[in-house]
C-alpha positions in Angstrom: 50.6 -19.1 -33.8 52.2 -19.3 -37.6 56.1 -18.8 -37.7 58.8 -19.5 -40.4 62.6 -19.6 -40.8 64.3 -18.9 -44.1 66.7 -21.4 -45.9 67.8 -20.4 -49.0 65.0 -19.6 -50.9 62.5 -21.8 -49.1 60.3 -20.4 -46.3 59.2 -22.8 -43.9 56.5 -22.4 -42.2 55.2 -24.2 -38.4 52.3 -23.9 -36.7 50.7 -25.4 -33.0 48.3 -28.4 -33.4 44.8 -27.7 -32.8 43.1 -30.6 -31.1 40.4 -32.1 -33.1 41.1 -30.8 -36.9 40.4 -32.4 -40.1 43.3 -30.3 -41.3 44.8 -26.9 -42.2 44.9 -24.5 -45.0 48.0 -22.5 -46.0 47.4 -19.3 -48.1 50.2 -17.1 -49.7 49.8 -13.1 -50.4 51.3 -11.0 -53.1 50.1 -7.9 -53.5 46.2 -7.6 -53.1 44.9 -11.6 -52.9 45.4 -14.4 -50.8 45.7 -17.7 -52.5 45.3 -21.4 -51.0 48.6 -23.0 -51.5 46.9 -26.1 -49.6 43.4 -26.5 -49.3 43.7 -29.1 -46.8 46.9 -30.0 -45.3 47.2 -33.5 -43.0 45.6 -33.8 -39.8 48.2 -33.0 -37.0 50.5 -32.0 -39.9 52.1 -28.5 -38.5 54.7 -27.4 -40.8 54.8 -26.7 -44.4 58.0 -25.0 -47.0 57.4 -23.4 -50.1 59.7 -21.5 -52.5 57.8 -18.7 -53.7 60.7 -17.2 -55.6 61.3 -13.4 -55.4 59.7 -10.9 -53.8 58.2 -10.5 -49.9 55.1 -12.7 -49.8 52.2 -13.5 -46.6 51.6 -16.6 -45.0 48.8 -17.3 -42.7 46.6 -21.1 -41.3 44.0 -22.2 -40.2 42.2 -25.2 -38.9 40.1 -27.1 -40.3 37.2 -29.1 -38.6 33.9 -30.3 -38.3 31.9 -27.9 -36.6 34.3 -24.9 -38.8 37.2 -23.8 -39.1 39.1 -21.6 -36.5 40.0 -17.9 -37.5 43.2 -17.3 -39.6 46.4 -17.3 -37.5 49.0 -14.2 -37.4 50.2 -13.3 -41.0 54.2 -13.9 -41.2 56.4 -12.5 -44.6 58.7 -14.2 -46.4 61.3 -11.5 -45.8 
């Protein structure tokens, strides 16, 4: 499950580890597209903060492993 608190004008975002991922990837939404804001993020890494600047954006995760990569998590907005 993806959550985030606000500081400021940095969202940070936290996730539960998945046991036996290679990593995670973090998209960003604005408007009609996601895009990859980390194609592969540590393995156990569960938390990431970005400052998208204005406007109301969507965050969603996933895993990432060897035999594929688990469905995206819940979609959370930066407002």
């Amino acid at each position: 499950m993806l959550s985030r608190t606000i500081a400021g004008s940095t969202v940070n975002l936290s996730w539960t580890n998945v046991t036996n991922e290679t990593g995670y990837e973090v998209q960003r939404k604005k408007g009609g597209s996601w895009i990859t804001l980390l194609p592969i993020k540590g393995r156990d890494v569960t938390t990431h903060s970005d400052s998208p600047g204005n406007g109301n954006y969507g965050y969603r995760v996933r895993a990432l492993g060897p035999e594929g990569n688990s469905s995206w998590s819940n979609t959370v907005n930066s407002k």
